[in-house]
mmCIF file of the N, C-alpha and C atoms, coordinates in Angstrom:
data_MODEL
# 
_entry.id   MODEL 
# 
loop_
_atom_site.group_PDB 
_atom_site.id 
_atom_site.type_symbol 
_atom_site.label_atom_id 
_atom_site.label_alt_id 
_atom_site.label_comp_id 
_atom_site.label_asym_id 
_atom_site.label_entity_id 
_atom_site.label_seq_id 
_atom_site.pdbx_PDB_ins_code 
_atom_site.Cartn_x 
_atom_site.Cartn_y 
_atom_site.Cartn_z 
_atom_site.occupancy 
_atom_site.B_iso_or_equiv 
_atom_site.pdbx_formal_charge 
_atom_site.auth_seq_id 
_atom_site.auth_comp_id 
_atom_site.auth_asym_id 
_atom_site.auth_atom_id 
_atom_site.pdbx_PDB_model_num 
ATOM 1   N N  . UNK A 1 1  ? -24.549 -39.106 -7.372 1.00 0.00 ? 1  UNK A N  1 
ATOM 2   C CA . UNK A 1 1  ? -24.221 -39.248 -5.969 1.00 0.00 ? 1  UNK A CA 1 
ATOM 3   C C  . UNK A 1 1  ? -23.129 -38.248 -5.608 1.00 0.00 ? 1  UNK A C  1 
ATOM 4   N N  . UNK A 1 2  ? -23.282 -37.358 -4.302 1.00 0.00 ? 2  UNK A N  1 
ATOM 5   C CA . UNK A 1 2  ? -22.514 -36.569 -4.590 1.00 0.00 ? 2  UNK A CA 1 
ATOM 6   C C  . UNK A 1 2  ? -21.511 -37.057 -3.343 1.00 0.00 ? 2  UNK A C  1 
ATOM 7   N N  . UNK A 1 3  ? -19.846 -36.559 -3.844 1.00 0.00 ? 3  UNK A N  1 
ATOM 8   C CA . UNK A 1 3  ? -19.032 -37.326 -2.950 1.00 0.00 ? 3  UNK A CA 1 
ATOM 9   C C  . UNK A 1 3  ? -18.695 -36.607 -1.519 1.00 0.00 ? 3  UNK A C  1 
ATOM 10  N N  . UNK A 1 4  ? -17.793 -37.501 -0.396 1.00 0.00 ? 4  UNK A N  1 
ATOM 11  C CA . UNK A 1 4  ? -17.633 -36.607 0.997  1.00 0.00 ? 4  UNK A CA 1 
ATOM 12  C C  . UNK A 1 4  ? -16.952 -35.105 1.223  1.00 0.00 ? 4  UNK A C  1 
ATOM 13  N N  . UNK A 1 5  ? -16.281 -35.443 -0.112 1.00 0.00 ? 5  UNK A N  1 
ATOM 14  C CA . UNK A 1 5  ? -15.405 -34.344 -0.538 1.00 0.00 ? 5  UNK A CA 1 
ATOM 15  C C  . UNK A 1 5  ? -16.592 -32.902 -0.588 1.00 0.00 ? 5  UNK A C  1 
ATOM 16  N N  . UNK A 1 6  ? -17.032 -33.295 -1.842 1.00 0.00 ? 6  UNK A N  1 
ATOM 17  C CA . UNK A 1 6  ? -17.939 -32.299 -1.726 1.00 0.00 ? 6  UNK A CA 1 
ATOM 18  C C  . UNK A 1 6  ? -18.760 -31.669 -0.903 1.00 0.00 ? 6  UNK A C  1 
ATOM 19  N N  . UNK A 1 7  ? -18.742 -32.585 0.208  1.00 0.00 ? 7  UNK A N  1 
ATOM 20  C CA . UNK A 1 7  ? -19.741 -31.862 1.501  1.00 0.00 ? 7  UNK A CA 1 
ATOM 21  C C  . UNK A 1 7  ? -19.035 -31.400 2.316  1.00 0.00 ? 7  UNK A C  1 
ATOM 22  N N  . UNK A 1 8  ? -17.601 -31.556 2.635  1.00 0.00 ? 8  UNK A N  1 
ATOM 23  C CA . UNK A 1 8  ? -17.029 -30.852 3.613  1.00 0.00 ? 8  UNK A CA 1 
ATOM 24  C C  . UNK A 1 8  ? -16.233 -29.703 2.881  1.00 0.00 ? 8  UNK A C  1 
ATOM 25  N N  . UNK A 1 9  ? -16.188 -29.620 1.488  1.00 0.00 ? 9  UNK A N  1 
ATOM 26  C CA . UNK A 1 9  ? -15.787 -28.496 0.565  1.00 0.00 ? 9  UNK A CA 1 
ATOM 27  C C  . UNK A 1 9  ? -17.270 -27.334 0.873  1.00 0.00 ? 9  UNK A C  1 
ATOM 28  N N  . UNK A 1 10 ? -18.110 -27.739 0.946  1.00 0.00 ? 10 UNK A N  1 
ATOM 29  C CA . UNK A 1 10 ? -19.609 -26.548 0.639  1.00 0.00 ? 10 UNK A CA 1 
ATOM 30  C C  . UNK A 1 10 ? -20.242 -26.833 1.883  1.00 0.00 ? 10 UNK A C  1 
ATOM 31  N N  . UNK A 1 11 ? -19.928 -27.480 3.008  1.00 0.00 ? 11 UNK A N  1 
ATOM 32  C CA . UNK A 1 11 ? -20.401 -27.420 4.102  1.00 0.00 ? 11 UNK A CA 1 
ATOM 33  C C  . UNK A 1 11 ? -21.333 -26.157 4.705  1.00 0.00 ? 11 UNK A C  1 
ATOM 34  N N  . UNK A 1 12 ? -20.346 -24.935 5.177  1.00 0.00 ? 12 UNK A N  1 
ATOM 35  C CA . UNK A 1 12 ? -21.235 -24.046 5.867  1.00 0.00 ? 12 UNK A CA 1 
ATOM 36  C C  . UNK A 1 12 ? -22.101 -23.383 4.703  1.00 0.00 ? 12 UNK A C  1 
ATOM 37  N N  . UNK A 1 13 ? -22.052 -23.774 3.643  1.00 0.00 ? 13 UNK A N  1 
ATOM 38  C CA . UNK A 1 13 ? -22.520 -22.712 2.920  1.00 0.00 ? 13 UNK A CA 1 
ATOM 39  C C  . UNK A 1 13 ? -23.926 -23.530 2.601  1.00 0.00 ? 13 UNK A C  1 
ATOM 40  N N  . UNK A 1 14 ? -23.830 -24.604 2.885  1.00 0.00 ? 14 UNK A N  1 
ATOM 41  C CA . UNK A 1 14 ? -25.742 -25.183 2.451  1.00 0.00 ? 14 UNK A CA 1 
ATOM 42  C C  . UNK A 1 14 ? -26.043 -25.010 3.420  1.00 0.00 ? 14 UNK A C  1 
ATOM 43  N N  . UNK A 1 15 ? -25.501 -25.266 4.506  1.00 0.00 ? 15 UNK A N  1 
ATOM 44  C CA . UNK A 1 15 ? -26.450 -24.594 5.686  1.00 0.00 ? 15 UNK A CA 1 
ATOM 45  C C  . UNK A 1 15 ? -27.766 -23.485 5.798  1.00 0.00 ? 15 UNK A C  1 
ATOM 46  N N  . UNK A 1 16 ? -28.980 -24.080 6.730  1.00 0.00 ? 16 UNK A N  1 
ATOM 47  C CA . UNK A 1 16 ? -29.673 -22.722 6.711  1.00 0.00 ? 16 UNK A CA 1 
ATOM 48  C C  . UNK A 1 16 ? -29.021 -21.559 7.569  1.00 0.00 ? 16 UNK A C  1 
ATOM 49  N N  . UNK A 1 17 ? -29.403 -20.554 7.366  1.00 0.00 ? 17 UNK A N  1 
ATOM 50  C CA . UNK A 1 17 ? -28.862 -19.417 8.360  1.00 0.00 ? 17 UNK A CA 1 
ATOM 51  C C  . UNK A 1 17 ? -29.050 -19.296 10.020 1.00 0.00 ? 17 UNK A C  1 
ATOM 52  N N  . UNK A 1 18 ? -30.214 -20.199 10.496 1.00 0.00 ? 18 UNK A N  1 
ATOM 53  C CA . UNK A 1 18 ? -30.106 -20.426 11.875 1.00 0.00 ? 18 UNK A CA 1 
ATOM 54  C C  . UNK A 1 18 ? -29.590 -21.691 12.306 1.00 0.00 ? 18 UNK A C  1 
ATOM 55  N N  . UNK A 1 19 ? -29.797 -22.821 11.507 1.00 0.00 ? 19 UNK A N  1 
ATOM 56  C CA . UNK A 1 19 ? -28.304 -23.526 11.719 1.00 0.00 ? 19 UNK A CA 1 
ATOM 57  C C  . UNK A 1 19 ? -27.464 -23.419 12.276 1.00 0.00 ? 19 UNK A C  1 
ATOM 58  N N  . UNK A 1 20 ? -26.808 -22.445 11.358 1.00 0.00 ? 20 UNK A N  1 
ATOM 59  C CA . UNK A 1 20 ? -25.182 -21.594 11.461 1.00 0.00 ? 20 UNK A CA 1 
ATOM 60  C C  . UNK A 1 20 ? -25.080 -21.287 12.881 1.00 0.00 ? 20 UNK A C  1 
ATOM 61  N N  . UNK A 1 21 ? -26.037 -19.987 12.938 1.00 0.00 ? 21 UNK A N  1 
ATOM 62  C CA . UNK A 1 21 ? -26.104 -19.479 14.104 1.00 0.00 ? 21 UNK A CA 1 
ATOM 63  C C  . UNK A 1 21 ? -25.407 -20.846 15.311 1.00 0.00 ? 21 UNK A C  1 
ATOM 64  N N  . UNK A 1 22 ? -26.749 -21.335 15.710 1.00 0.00 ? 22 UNK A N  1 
ATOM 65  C CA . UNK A 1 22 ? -26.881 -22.171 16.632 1.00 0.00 ? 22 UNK A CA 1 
ATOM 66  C C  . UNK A 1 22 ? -25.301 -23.389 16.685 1.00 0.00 ? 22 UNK A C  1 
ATOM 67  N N  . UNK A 1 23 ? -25.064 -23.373 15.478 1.00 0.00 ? 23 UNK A N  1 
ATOM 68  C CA . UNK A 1 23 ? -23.344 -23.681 15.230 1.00 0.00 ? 23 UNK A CA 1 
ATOM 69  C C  . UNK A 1 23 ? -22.304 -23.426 16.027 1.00 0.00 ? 23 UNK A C  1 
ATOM 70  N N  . UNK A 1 24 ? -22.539 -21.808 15.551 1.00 0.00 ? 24 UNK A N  1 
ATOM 71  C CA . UNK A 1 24 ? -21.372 -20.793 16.057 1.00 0.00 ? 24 UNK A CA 1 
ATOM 72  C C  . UNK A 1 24 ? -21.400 -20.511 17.567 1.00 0.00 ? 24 UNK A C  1 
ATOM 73  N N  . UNK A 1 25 ? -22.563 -20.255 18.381 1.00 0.00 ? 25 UNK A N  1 
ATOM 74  C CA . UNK A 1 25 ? -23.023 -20.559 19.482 1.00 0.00 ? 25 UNK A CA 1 
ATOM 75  C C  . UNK A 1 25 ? -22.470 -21.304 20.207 1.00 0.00 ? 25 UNK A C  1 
ATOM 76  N N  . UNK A 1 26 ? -22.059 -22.590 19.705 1.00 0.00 ? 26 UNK A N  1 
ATOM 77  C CA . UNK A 1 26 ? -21.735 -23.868 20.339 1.00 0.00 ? 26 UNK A CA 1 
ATOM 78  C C  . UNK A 1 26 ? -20.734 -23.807 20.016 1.00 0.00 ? 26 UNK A C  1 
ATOM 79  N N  . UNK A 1 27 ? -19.688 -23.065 19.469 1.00 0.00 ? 27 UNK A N  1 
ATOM 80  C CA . UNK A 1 27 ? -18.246 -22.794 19.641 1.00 0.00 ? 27 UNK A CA 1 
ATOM 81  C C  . UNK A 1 27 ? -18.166 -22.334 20.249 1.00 0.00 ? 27 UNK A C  1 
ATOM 82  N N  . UNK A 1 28 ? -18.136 -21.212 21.235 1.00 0.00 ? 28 UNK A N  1 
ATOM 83  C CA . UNK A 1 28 ? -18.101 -20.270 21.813 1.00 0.00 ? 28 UNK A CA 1 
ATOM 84  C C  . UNK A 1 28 ? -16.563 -19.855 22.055 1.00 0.00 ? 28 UNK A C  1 
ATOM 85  N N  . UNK A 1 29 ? -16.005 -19.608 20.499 1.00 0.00 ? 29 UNK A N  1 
ATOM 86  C CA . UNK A 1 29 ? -15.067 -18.811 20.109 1.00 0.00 ? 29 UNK A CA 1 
ATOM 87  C C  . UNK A 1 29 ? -15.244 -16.927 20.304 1.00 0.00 ? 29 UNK A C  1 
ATOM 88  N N  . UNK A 1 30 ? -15.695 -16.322 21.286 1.00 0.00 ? 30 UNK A N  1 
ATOM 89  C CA . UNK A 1 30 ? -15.573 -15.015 20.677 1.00 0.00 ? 30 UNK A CA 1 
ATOM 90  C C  . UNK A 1 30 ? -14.695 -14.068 21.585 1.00 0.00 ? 30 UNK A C  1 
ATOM 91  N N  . UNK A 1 31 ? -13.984 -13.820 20.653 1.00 0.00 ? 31 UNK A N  1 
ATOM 92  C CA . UNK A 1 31 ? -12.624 -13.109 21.024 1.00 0.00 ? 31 UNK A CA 1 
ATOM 93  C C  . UNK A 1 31 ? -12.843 -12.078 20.998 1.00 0.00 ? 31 UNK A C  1 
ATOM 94  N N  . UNK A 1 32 ? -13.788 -11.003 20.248 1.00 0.00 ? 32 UNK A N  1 
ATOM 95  C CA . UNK A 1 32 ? -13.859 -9.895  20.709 1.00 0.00 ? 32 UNK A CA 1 
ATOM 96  C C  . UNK A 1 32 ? -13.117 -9.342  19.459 1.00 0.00 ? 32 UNK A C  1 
ATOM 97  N N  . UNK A 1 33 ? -12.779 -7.428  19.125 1.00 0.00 ? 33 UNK A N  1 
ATOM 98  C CA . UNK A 1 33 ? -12.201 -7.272  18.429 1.00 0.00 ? 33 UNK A CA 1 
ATOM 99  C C  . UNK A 1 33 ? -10.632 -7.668  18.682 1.00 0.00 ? 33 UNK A C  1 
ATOM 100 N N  . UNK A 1 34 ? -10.354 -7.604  19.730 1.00 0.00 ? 34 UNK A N  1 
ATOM 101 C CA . UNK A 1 34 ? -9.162  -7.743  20.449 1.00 0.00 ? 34 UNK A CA 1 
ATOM 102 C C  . UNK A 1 34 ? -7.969  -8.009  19.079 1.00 0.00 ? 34 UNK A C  1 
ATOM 103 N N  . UNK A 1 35 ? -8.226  -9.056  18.462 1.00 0.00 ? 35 UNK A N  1 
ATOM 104 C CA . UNK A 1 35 ? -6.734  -9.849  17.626 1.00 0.00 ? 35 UNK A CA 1 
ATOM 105 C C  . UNK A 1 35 ? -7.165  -8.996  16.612 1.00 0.00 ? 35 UNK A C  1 
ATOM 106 N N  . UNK A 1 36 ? -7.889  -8.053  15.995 1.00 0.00 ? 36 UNK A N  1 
ATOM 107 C CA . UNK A 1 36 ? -7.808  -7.029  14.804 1.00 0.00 ? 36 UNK A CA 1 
ATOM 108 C C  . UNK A 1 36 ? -6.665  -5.896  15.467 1.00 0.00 ? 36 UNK A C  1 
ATOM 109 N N  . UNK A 1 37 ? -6.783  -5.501  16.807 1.00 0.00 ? 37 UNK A N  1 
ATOM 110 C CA . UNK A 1 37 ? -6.308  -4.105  17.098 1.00 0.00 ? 37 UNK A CA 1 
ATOM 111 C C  . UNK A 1 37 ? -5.073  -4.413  17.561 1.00 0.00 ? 37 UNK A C  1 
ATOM 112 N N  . UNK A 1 38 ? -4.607  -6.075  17.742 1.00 0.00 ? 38 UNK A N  1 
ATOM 113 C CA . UNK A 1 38 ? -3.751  -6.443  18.035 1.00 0.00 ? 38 UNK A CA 1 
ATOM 114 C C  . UNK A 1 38 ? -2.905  -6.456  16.946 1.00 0.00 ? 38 UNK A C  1 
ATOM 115 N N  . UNK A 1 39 ? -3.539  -7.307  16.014 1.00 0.00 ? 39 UNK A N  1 
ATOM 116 C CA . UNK A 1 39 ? -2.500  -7.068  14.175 1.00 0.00 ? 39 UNK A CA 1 
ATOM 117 C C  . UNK A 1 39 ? -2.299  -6.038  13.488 1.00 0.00 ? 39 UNK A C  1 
ATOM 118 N N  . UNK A 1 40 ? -3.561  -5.132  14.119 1.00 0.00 ? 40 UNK A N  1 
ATOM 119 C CA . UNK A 1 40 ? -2.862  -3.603  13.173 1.00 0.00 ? 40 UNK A CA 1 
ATOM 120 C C  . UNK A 1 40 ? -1.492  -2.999  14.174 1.00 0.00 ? 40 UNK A C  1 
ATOM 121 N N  . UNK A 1 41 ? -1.874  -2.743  15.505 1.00 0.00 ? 41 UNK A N  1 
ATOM 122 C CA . UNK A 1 41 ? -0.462  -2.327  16.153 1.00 0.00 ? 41 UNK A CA 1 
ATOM 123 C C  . UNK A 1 41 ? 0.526   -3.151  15.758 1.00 0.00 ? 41 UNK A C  1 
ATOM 124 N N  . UNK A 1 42 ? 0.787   -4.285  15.837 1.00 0.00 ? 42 UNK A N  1 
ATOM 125 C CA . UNK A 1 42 ? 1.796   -4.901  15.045 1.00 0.00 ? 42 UNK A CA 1 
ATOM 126 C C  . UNK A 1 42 ? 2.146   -4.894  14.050 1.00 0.00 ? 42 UNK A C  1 
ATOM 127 N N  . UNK A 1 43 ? 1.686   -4.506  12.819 1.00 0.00 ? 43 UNK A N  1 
ATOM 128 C CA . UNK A 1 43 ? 1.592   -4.155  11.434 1.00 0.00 ? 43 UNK A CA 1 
ATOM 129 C C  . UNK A 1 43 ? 2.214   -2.782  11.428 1.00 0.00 ? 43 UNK A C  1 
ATOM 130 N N  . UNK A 1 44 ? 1.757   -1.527  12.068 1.00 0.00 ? 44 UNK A N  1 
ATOM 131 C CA . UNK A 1 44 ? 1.860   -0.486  12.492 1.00 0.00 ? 44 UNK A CA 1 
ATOM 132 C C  . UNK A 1 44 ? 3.537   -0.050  12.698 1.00 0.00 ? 44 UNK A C  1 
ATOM 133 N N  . UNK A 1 45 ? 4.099   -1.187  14.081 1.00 0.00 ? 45 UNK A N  1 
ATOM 134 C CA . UNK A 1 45 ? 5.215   -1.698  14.801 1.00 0.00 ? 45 UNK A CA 1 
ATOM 135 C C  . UNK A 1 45 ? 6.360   -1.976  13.418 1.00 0.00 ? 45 UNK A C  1 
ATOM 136 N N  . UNK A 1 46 ? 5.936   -2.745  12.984 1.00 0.00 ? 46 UNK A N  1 
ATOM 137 C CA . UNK A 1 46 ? 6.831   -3.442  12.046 1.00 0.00 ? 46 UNK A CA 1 
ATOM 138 C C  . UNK A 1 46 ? 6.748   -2.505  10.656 1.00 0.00 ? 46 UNK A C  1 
ATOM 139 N N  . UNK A 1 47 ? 5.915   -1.910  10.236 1.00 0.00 ? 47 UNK A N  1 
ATOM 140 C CA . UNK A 1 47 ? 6.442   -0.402  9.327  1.00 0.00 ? 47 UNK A CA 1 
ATOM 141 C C  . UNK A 1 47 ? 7.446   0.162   9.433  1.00 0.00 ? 47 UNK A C  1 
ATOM 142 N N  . UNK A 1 48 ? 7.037   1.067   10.747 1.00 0.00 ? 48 UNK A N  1 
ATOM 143 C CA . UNK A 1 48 ? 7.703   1.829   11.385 1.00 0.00 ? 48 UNK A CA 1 
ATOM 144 C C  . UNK A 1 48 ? 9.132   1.300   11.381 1.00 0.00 ? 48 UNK A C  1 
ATOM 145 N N  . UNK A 1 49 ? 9.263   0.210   11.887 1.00 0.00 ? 49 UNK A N  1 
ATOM 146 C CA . UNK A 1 49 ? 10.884  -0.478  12.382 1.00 0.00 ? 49 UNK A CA 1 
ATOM 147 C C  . UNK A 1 49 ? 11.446  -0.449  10.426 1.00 0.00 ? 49 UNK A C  1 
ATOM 148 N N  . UNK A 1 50 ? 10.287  -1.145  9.635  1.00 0.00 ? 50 UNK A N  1 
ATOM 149 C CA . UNK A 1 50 ? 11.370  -0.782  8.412  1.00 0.00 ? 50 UNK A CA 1 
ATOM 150 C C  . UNK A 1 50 ? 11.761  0.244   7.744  1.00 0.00 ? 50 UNK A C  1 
ATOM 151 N N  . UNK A 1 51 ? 10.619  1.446   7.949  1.00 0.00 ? 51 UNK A N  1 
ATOM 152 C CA . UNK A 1 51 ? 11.187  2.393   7.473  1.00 0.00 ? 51 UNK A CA 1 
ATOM 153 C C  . UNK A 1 51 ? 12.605  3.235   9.071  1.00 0.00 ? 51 UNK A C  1 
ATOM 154 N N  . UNK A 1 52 ? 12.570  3.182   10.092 1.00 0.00 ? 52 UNK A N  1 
ATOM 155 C CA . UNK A 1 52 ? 13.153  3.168   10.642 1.00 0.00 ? 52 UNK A CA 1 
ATOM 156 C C  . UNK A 1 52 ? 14.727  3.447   10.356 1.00 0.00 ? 52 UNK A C  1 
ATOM 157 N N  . UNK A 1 53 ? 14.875  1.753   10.173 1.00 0.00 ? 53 UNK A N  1 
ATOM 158 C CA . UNK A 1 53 ? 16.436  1.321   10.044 1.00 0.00 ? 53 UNK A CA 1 
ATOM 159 C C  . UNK A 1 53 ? 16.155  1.577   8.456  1.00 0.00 ? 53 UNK A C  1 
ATOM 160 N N  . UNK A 1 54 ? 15.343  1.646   7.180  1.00 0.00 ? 54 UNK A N  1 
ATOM 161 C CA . UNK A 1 54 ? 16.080  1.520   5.964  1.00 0.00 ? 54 UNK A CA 1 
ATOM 162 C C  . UNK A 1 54 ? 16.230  2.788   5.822  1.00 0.00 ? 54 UNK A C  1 
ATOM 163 N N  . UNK A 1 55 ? 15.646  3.576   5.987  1.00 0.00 ? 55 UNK A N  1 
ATOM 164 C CA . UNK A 1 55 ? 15.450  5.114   5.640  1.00 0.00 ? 55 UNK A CA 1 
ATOM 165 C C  . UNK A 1 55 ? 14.361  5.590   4.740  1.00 0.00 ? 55 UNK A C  1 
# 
């Protein structure tokens, strides 16, 4: 018998692949690249500032 644990540990991954889809769909999370180009300029930002002030 397999336990609850285990199904919300391997959840998306037994899924079939249109499943998923139709899943993700129904989030309708999509942000776009936006928060990648946002963390590299910030990443970028905050280099810069340490080499900056350390030398």
């Amino acid at each position: 018998m397999e336990s609850d644990r285990d199904n919300l540990t391997h959840q998306d991954e037994a899924l079939p692949a249109s499943e998923f889809e139709q899943e993700e769909e129904r989030d309708r999370h999509h942000f776009g690249n936006w928060p990648e180009a946002a963390g590299l300029a910030f990443t970028i930002l905050v280099t810069w500032l340490v080499f900056a002030f350390t030398g």
